[in-house]
MARPALO-249777 format. One record per atom (N, C-alpha, C, O): residue number from 1; x, y, z. Coordinates in nm, 4 decimals, always signed. Each point is the difference from the previous one (the first is absolute). Layout:
# MARPALO-249777
<node k="NUM" u="X" v="Y" w="Z"/>
...
***
This chain:
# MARPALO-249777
<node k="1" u="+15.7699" v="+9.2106" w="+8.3490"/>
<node k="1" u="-0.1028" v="-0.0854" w="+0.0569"/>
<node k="1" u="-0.1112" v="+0.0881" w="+0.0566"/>
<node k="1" u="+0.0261" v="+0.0823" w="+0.0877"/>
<node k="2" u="-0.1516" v="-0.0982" w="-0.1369"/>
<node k="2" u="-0.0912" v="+0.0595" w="+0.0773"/>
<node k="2" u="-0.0152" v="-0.0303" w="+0.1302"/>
<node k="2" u="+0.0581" v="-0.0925" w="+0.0566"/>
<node k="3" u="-0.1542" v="+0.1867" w="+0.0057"/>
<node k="3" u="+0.0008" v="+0.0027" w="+0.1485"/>
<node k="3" u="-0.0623" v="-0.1463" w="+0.0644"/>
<node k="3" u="+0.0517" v="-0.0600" w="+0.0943"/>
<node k="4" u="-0.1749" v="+0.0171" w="-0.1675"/>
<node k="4" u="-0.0492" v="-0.0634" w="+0.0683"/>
<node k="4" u="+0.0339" v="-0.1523" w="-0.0302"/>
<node k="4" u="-0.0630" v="-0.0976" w="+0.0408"/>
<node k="5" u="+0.2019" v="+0.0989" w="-0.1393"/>
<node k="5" u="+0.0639" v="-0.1113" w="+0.0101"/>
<node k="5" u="+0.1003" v="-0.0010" w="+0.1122"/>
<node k="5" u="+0.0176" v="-0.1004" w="+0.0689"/>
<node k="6" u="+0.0553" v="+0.2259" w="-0.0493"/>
<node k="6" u="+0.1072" v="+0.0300" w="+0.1175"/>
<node k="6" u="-0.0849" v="-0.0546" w="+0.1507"/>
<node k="6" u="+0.0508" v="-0.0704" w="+0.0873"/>
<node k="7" u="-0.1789" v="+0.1206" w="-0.0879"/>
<node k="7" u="-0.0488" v="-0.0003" w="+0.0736"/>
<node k="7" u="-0.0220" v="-0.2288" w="+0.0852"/>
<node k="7" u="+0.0527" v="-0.0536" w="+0.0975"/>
<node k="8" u="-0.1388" v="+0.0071" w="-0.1893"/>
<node k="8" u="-0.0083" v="-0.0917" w="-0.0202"/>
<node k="8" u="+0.0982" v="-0.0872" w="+0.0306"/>
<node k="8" u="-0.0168" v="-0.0785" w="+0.0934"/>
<node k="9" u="+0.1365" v="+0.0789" w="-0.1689"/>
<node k="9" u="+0.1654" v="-0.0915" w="+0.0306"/>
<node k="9" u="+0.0340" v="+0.0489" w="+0.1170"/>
<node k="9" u="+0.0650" v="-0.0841" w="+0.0621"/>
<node k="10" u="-0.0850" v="+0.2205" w="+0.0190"/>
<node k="10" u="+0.0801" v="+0.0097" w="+0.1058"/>
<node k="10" u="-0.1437" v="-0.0664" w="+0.0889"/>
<node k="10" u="+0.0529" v="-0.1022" w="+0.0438"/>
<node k="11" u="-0.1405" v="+0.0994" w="-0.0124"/>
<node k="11" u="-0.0653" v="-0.0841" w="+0.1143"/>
<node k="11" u="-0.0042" v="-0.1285" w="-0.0411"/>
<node k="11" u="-0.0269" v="-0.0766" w="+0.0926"/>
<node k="12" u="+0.0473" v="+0.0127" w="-0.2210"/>
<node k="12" u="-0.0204" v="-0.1334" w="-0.0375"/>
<node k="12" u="+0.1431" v="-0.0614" w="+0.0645"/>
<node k="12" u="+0.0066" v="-0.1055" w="+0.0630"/>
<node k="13" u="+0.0963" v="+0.1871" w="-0.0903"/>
<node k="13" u="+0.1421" v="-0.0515" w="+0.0879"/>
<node k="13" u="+0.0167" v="+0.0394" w="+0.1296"/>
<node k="13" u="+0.1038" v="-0.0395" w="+0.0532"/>
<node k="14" u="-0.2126" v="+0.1382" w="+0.0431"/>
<node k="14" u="+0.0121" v="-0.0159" w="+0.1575"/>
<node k="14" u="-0.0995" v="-0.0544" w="+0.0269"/>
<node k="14" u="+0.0121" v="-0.0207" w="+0.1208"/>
<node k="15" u="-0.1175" v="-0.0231" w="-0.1555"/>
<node k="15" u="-0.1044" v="-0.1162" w="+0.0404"/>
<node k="15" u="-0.0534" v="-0.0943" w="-0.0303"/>
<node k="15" u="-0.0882" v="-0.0546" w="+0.0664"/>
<node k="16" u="+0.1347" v="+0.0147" w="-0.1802"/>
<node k="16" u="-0.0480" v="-0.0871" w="-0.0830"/>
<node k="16" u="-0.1388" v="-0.0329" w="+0.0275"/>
<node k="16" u="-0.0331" v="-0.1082" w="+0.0483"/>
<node k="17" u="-0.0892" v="+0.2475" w="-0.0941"/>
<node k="17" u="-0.1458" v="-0.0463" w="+0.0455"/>
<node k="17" u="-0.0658" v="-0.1001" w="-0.0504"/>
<node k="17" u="+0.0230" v="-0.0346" w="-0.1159"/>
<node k="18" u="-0.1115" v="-0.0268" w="+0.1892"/>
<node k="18" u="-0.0849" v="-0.0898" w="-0.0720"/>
<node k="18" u="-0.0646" v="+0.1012" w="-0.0858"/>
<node k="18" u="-0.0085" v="-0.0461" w="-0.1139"/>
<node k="19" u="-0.0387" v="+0.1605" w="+0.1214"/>
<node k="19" u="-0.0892" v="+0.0963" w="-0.0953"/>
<node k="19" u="+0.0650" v="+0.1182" w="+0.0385"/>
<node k="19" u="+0.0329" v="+0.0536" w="+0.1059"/>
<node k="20" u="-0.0246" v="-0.0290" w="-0.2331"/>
<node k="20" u="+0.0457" v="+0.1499" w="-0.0109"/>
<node k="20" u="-0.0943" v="+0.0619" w="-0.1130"/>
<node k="20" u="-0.0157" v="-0.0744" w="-0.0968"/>
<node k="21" u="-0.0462" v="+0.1906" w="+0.0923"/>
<node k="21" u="-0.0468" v="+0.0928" w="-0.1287"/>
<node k="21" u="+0.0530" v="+0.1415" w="+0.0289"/>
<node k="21" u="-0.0272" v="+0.0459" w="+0.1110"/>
<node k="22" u="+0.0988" v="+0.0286" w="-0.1954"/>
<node k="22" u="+0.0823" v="+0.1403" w="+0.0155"/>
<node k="22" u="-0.1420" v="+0.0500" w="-0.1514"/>
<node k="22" u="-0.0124" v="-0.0371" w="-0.1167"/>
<node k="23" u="-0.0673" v="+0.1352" w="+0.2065"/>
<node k="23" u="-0.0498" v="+0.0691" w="-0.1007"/>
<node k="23" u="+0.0136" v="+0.1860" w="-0.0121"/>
<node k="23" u="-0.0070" v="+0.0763" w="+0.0964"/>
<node k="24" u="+0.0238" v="-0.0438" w="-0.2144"/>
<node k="24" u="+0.0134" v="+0.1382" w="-0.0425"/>
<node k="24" u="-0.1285" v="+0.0851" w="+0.0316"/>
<node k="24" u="-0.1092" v="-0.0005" w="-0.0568"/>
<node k="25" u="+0.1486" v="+0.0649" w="+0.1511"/>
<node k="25" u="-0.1561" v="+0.1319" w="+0.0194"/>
<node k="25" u="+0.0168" v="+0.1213" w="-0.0411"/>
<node k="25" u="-0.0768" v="+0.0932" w="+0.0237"/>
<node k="26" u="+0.2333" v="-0.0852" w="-0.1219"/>
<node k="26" u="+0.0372" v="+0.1558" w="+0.0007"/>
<node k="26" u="-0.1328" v="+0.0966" w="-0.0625"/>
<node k="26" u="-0.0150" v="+0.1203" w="+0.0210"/>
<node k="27" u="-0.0725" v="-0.2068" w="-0.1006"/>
<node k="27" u="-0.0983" v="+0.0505" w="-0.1325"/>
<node k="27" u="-0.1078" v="+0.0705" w="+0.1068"/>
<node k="27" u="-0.0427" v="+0.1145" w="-0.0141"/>
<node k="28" u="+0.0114" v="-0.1933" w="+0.1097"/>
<node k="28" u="-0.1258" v="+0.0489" w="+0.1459"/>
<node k="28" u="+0.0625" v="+0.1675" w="+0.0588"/>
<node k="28" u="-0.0803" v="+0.0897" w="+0.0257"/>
<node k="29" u="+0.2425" v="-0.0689" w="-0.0106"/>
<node k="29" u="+0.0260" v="+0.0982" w="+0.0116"/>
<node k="29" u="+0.0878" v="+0.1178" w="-0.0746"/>
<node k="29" u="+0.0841" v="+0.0827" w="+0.0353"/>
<node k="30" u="-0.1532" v="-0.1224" w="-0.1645"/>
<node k="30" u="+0.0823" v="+0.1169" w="-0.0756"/>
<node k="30" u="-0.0508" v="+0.1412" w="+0.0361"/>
<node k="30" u="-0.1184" v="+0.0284" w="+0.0184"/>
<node k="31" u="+0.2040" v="+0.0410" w="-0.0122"/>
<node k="31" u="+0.0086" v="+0.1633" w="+0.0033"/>
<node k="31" u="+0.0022" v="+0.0428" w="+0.1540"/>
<node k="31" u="-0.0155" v="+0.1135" w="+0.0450"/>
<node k="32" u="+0.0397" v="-0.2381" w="+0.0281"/>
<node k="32" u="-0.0298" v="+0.0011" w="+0.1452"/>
<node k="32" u="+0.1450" v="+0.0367" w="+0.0608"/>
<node k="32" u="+0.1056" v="-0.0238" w="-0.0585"/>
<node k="33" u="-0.1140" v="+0.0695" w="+0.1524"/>
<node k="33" u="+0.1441" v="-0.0067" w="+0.0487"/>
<node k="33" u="+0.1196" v="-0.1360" w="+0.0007"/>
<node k="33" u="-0.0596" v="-0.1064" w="+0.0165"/>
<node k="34" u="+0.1412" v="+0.0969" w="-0.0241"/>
<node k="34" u="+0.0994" v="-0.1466" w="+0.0118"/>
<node k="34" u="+0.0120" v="-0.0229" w="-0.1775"/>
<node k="34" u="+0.0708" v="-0.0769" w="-0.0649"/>
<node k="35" u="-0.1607" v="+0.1675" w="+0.0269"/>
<node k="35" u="+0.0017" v="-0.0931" w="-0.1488"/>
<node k="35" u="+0.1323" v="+0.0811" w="-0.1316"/>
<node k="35" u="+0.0125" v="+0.1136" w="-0.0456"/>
<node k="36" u="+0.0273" v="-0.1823" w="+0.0351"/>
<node k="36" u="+0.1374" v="+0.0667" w="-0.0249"/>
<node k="36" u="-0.0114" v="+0.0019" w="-0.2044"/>
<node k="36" u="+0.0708" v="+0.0496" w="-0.0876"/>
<node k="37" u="-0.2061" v="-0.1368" w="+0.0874"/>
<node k="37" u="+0.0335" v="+0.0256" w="-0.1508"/>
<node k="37" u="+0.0598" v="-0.1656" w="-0.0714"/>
<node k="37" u="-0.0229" v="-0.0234" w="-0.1187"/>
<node k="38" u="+0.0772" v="-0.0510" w="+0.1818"/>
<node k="38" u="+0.0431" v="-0.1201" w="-0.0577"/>
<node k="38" u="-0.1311" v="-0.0819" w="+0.0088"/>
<node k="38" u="-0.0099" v="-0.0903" w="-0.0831"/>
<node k="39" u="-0.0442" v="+0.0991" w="+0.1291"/>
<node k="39" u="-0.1269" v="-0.1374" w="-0.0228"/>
<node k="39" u="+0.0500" v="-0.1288" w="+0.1304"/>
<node k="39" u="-0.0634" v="-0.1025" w="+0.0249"/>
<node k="40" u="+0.1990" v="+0.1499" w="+0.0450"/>
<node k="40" u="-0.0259" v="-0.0980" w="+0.0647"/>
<node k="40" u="+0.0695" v="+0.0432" w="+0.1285"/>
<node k="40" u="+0.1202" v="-0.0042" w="+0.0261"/>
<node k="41" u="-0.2492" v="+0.0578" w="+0.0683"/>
<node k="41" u="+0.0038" v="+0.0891" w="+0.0803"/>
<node k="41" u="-0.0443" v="-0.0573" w="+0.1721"/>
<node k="41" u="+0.0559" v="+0.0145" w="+0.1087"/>
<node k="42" u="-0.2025" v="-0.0943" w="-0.1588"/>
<node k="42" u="-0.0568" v="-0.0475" w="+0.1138"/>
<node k="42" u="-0.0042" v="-0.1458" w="-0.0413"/>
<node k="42" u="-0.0165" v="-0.0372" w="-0.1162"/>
<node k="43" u="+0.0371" v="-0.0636" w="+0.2493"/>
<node k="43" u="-0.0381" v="-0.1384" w="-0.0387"/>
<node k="43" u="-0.0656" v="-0.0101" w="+0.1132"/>
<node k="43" u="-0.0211" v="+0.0635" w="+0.1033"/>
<node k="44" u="-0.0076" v="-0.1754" w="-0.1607"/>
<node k="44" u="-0.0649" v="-0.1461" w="+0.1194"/>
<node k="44" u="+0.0212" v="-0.1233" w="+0.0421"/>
<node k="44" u="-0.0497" v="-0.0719" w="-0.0867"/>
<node k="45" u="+0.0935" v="+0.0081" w="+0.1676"/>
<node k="45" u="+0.0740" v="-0.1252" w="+0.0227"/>
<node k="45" u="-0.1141" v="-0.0843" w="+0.0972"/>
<node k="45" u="-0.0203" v="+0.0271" w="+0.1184"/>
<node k="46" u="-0.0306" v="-0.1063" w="-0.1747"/>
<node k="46" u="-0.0736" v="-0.1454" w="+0.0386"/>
<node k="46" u="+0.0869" v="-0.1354" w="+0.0203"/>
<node k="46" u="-0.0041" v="-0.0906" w="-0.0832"/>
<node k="47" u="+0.0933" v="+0.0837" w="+0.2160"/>
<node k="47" u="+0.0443" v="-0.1304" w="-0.0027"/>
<node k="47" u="-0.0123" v="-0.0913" w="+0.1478"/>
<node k="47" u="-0.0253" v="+0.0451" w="+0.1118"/>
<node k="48" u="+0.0498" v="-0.1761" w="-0.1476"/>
<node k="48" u="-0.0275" v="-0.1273" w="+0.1438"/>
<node k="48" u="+0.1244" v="-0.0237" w="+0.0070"/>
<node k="48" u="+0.0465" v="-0.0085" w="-0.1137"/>
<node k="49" u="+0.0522" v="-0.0105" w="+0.2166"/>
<node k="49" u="+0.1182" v="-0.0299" w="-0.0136"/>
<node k="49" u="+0.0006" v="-0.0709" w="+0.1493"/>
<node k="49" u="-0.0670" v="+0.0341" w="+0.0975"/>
<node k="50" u="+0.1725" v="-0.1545" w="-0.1087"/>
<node k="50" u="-0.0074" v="-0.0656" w="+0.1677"/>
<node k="50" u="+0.0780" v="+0.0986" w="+0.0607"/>
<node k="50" u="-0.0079" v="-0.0036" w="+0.1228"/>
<node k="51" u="+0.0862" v="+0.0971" w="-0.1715"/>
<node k="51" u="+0.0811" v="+0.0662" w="+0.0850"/>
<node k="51" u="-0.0406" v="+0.0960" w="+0.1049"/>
<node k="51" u="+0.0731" v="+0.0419" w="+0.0898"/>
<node k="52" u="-0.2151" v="-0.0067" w="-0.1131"/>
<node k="52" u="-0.0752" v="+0.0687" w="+0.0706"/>
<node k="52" u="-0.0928" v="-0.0609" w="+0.1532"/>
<node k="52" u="-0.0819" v="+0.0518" w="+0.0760"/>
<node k="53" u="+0.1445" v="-0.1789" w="-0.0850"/>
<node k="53" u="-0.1034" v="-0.0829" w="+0.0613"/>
<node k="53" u="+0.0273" v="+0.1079" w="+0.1827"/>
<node k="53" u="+0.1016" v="+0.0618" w="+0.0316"/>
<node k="54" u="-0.1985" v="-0.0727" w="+0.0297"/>
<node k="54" u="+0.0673" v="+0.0755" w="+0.1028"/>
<node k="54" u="+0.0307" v="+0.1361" w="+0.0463"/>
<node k="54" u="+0.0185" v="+0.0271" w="+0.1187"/>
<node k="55" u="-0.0139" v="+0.0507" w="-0.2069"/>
<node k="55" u="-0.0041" v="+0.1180" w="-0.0309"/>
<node k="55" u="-0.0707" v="+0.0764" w="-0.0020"/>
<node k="55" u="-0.1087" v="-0.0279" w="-0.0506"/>
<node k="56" u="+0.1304" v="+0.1648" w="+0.1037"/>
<node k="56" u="-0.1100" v="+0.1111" w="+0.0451"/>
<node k="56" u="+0.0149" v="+0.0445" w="-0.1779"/>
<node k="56" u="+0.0930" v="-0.0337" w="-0.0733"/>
<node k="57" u="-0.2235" v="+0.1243" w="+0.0313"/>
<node k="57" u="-0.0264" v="+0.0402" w="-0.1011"/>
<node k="57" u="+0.1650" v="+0.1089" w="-0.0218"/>
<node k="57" u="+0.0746" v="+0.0093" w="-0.0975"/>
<node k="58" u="-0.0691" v="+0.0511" w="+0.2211"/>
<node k="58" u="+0.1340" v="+0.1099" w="-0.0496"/>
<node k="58" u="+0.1350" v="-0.0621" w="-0.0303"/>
<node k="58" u="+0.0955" v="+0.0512" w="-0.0583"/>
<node k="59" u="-0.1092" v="-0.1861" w="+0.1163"/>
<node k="59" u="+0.1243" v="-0.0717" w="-0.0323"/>
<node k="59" u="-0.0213" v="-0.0431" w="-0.1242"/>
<node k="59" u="+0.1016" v="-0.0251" w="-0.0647"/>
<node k="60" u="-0.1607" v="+0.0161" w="+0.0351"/>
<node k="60" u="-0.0204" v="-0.0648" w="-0.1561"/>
<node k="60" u="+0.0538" v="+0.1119" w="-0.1497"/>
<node k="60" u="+0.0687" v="-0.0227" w="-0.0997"/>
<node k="61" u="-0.1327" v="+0.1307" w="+0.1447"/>
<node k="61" u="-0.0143" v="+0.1112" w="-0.0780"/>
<node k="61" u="+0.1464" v="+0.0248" w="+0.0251"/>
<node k="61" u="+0.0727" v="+0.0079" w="-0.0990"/>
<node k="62" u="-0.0189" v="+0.0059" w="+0.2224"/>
<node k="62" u="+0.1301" v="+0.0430" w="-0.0435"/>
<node k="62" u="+0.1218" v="-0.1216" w="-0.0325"/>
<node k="62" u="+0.1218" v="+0.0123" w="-0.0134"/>
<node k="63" u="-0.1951" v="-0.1120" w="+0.0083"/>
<node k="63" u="+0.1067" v="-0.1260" w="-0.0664"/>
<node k="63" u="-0.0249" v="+0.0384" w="-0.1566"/>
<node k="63" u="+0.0923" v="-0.0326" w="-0.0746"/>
<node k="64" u="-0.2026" v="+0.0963" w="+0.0154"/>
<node k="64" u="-0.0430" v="+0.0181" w="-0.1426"/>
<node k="64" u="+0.1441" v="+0.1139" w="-0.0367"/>
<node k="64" u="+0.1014" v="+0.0072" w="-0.0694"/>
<node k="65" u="-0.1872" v="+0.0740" w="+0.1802"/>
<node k="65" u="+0.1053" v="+0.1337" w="-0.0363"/>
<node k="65" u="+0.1608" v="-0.0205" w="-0.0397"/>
<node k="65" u="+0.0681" v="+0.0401" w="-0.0943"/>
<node k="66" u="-0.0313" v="-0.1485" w="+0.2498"/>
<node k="66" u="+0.1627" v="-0.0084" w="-0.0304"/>
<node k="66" u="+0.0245" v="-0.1051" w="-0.1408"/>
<node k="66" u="+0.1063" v="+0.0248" w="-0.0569"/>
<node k="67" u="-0.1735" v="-0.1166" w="+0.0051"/>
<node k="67" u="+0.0024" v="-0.0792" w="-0.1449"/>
<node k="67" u="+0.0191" v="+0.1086" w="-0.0843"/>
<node k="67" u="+0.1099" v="+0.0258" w="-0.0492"/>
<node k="68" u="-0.2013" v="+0.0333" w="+0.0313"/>
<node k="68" u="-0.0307" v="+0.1068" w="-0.0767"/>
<node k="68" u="+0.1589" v="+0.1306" w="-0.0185"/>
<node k="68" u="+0.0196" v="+0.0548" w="-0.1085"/>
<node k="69" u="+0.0306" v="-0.0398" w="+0.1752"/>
<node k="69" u="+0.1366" v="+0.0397" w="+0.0773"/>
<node k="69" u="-0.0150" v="+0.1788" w="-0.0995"/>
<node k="69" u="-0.0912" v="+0.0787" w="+0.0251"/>
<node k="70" u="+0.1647" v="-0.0599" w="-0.0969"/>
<node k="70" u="-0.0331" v="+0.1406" w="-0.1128"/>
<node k="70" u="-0.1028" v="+0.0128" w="-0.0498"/>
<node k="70" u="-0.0507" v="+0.1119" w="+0.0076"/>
<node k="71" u="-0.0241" v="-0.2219" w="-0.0801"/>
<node k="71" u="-0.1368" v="+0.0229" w="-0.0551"/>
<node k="71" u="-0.0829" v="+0.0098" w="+0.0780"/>
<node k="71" u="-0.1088" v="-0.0564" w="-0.0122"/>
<node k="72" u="+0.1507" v="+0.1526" w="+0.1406"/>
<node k="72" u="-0.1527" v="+0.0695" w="+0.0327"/>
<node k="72" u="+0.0373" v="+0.1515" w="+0.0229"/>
<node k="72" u="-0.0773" v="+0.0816" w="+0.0504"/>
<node k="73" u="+0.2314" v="-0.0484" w="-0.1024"/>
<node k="73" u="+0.0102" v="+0.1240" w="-0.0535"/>
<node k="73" u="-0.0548" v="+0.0297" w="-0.1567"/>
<node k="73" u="-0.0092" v="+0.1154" w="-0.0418"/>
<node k="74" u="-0.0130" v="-0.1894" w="-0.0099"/>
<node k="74" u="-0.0490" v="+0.0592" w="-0.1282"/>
<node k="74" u="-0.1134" v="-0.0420" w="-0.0457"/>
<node k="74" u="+0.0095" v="-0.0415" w="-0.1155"/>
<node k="75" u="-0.1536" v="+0.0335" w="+0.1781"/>
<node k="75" u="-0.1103" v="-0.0176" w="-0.0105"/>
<node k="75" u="-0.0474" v="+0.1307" w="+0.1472"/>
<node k="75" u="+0.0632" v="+0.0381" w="+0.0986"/>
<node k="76" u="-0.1774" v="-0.0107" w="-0.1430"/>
<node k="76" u="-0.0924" v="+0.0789" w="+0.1101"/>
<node k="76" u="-0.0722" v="-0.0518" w="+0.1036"/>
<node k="76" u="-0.0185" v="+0.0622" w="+0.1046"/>
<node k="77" u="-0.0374" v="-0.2072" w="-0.1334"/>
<node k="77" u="-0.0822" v="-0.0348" w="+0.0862"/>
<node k="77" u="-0.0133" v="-0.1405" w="-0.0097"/>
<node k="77" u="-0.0064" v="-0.0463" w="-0.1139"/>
<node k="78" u="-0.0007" v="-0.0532" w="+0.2383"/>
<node k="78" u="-0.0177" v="-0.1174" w="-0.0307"/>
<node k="78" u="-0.0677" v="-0.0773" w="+0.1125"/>
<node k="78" u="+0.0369" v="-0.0394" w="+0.1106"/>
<node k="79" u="-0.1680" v="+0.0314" w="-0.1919"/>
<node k="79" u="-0.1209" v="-0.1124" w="+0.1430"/>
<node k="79" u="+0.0534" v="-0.1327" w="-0.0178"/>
<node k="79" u="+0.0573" v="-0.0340" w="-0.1035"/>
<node k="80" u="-0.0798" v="-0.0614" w="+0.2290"/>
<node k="80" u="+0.0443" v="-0.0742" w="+0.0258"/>
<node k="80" u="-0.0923" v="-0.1203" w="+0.0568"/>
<node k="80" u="-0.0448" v="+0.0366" w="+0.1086"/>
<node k="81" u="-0.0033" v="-0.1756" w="-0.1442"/>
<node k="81" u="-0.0977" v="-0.0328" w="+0.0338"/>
<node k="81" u="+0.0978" v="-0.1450" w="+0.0129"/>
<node k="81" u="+0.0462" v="-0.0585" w="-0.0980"/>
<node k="82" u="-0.0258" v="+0.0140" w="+0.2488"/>
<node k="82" u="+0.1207" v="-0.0749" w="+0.0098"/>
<node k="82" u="-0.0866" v="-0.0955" w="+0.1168"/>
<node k="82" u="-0.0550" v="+0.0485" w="+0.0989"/>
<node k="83" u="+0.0565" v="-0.1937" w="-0.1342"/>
<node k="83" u="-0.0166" v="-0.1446" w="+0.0420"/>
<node k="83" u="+0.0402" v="-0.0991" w="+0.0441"/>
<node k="83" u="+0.0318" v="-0.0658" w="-0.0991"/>
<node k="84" u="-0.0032" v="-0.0135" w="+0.2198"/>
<node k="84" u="+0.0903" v="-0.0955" w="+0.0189"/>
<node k="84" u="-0.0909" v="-0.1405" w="-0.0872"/>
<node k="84" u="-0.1178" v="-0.0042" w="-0.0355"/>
<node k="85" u="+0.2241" v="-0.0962" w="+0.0222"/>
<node k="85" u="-0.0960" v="-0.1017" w="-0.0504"/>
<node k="85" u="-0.0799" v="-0.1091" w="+0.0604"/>
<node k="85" u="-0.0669" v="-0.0818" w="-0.0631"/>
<node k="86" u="+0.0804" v="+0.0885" w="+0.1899"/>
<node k="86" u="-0.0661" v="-0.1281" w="+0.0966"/>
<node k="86" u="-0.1168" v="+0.0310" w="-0.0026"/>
<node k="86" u="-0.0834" v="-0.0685" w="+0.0593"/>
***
């Protein structure tokens, strides 16, 4: 399974967002450090989820992180652009 399907099913089953977009930036940093050569190195995560409602920005990011659980050992880098839905 590629990454940014792994990626995708594991926040679609801890938040069920109203919006989610997981996009690939590895191409913005090739030859850069983190870049390991697979093409799928750096992402980007755009999502609204009610689970956030309430929540300081660091709580959020690290509710991403713990979903995310191993797959953020095997990527380099991952921005995070995270929304409650009210």
């Amino acid at each position: 399974m590629r990454m940014q399907s792994i990626i995708e099913a594991r926040l679609n089953d801890a938040f069920a967002p109203e919006r989610l977009a997981v996009s690939n930036e590895s191409a913005k940093h090739s030859g850069h450090a983190g870049d390991d050569g697979s093409g799928e190195s750096h992402w980007h995560v755009a999502m609204a989820a009610g689970a956030f409602a309430g929540k300081s920005r660091l709580t959020r990011h690290r509710m991403v992180h713990a979903a995310l659980g191993d797959v953020m050992t095997r990527i380099h880098a991952l921005s995070l652009d995270l929304d409650d839905v009210s």
